[in-house]
BATI-200085 format. One line per 3 residues: number of its first residue (from 1); their letters; for each residue x, y, z of C-alpha. Coordinates in steps of 0.5 Angstrom, whole numbers. Layout:
<rs>
NUM> A> X,Y,Z | ...
</rs>
This chain:
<rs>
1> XXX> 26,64,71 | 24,57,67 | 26,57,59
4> XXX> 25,53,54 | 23,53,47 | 15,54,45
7> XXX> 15,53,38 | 15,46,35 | 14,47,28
10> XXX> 16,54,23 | 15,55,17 | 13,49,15
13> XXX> 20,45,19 | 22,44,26 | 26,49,30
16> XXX> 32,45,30 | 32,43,23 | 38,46,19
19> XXX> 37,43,13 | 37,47,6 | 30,46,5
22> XXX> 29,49,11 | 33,55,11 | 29,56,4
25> XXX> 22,56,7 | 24,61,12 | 29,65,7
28> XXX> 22,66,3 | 16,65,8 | 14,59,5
31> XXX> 8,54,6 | 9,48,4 | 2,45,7
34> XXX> -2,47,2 | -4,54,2 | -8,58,-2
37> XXX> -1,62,-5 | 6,59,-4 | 7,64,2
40> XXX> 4,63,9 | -1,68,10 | -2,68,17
43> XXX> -4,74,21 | -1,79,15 | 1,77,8
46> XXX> 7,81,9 | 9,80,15 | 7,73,17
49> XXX> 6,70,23 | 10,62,21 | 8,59,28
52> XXX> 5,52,25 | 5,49,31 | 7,50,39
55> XXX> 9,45,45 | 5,43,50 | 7,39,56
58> XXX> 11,34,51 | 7,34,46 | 6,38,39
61> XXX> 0,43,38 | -3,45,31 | -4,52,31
64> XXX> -5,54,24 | -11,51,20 | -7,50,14
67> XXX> -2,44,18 | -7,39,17 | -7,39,9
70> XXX> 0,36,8 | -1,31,4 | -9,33,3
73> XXX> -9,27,8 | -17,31,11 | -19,30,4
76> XXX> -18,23,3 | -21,22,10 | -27,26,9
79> XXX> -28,23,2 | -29,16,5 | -35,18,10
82> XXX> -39,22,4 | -38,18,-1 | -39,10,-3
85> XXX> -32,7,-5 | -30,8,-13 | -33,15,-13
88> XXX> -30,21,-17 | -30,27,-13 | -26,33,-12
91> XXX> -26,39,-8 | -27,46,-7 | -24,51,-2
94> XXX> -27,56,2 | -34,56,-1 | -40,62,2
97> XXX> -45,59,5 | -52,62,5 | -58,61,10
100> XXX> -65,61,7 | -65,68,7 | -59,69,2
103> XXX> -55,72,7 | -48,70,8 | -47,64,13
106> XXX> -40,65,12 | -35,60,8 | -35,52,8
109> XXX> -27,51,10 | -27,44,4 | -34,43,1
112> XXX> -32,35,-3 | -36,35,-9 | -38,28,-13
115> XXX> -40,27,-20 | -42,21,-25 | -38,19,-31
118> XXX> -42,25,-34 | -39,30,-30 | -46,32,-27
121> XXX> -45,33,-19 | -49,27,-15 | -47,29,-8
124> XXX> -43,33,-4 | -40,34,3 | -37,40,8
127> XXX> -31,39,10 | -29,44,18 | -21,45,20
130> XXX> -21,48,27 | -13,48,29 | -12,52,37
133> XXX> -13,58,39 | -6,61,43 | -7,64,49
136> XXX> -1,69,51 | 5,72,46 | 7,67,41
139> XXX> 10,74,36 | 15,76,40 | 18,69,41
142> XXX> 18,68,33 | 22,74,31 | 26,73,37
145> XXX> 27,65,34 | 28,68,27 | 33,73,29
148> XXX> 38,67,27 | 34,59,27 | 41,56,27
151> XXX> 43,57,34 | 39,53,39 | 32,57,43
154> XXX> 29,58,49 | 25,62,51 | 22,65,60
157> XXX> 17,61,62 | 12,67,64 | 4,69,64
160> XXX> 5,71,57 | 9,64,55 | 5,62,49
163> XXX> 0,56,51 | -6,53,47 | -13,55,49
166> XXX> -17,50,48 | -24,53,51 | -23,59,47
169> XXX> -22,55,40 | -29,51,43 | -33,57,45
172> XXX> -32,62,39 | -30,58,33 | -32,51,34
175> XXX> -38,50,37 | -41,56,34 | -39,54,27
178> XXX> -42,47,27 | -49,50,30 | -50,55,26
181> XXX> -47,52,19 | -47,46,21 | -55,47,22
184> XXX> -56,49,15 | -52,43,13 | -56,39,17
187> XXX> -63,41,14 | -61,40,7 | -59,32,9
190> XXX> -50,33,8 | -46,30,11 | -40,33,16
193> XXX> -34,32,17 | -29,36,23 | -21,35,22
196> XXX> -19,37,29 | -13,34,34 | -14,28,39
199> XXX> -13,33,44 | -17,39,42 | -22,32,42
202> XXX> -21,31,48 | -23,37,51 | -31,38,48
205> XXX> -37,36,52 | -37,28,51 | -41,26,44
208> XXX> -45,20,44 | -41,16,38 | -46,12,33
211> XXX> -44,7,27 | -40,10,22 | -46,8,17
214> XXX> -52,12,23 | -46,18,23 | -49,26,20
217> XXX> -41,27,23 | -34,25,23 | -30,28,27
220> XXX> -23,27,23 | -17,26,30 | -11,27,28
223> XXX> -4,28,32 | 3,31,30 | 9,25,29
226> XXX> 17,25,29 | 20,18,28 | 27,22,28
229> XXX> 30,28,30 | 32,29,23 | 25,28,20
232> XXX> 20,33,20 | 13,32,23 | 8,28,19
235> XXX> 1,29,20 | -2,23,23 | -10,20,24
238> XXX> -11,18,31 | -17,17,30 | -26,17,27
241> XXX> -30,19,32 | -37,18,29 | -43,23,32
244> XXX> -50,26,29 | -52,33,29 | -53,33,36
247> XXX> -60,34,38 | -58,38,44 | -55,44,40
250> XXX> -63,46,38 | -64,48,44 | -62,55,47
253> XXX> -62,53,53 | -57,47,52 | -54,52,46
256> XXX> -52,56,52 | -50,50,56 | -44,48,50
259> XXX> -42,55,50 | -41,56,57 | -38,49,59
262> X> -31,47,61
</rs>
C-alpha cells in the first residue's frame, strides 16, 4: 500500500523541522499562533490533537482556525475593509451574538472595534475564520508521528487516510454560519469579513464580486508558504474577494440550494 506523510505542519512547525523550538512546542503542546491560552487546545485540552495543517495533493491545507492568526495578519486585513485609513481599532475574540429575541446567535469568532480619540466606539466589523474539516483518522497518524518526530513519517494511503472535506466544512459550518449570523449583521449595516483558503474559496458556489467600496463582504484568501526547507510556513494573502450579502441566501428554496450544492 501507497505511504506517504498526511501531515504538513504539528504544533505549530513542519513535521521535518528538528529545530529546538520545534521540539519545545511539541515537548509542551504549545501553540504559537495566538491561541487563547499557551497550549493548543484542539479537540481535549489535555490530550490535544496538534495537526494545523495536512497535505493535499501538494499542496498545505489549514485545519485549525487558530493557524490563520499568526502575525494576527486577518486583523490588519479585515481592519482595512471595516475601517477608513488612520482609525484606531481593536479587537475582541469570540463575542456572543444575540437574535432579536435575546437568544443566542452564537460567537462572532473577532469582532473589530473602532473608537475616537475619546475612546467612545464609532463602529465596528465581524471578522469569521472557517479552516477545513478532515474527512478520515488524522489521530492515529498523529500519535503515531509523535511517538518520535525525529525519524522521517509516513503513513498507508487508505480510505481513512486523512483528507480535507471541503463540502463538509461548507454545508455544516460555513454557509450556515454566514446565513444565519451574517443576517443579523446584515440588518444592523456591519460589514463582514471570512478568512478562509483560496482553495477552500474555490470550492463554494461562484459569488458575483463587486468593488471594494460596494462590498458587505470581504473574503480574506489566504495559502500556507515555504521559501525554504529550513523555514516554517508563513501564512500568506493570495487574495480579496469582495461580495454583498447574497440576495439569494433570503430565500428557503435557494437556502436549500447553497446547502446541497457540490
Amino acid at each position: 500500500m501507497l505511504k506517504k506523510n498526511p501531515l504538513a505542519e504539528v504544533f505549530g512547525h513542519p513535521t521535518d523541522d528538528q529545530s529546538a523550538d520545534a521540539k519545545r512546542c511539541r515537548t509542551r503542546r504549545l501553540c504559537p499562533f495566538n491561541n487563547k491560552v499557551p497550549n493548543c487546545t484542539k479537540a481535549k485540552a489535555k490530550d490535544p490533537l496538534g495537526v494545523c495543517s495536512i497535505y493535499e495533493n501538494g499542496s498545505v491545507a489549514i485545519t485549525c482556525p487558530v493557524r490563520f492568526r499568526q502575525g494576527w495578519r486577518i486583523l490588519e486585513d479585515a481592519a482595512d475593509f471595516f475601517f477608513p485609513k488612520g482609525t484606531k481599532w481593536t479587537s475582541l475574540m469570540e463575542v456572543r451574538l444575540k437574535d432579536k429575541n435575546g437568544q443566542s446567535a452564537g460567537n462572532i469568532d473577532l469582532v473589530l472595534v473602532a473608537y475616537d480619540d475619546k475612546e467612545r466606539i464609532t463602529d465596528f466589523g465581524a471578522l469569521e475564520v472557517q479552516a477545513v474539516y478532515i474527512s478520515g483518522n488524522v489521530r492515529e497518524p498523529f500519535a503515531k508521528y509523535m511517538e518520535d518526530p525525529s525519524k522521517p513519517f509516513d503513513w498507508p494511503e487508505g480510505s481513512d487516510y486523512p483528507r480535507p472535506d471541503y463540502l463538509s466544512s461548507s454545508r455544516k459550518r460555513l454557509l450556515p454560519q454566514l446565513l444565519y449570523k451574517g443576517g443579523i449583521l446584515h440588518t444592523w449595516g456591519k460589514k463582514q469579513a471570512v478568512a478562509l483558503q483560496s482553495g477552500f474559496f474555490a470550492t463554494l458556489p461562484p459569488l458575483p464580486e463587486v468593488a471594494p467600496k460596494e462590498a458587505e463582504i470581504a473574503w480574506l484568501l489566504y495559502d500556507l508558504r515555504r521559501a525554504k526547507a529550513r523555514d516554517g510556513f508563513m501564512i500568506a494573502m493570495n487574495r480579496i474577494a469582495y461580495t454583498g450579502f447574497h440576495p439569494a441566501y433570503n430565500t428557503p428554496q435557494n437556502l436549500d440550494h447553497l446547502l446541497r450544492w457540490r
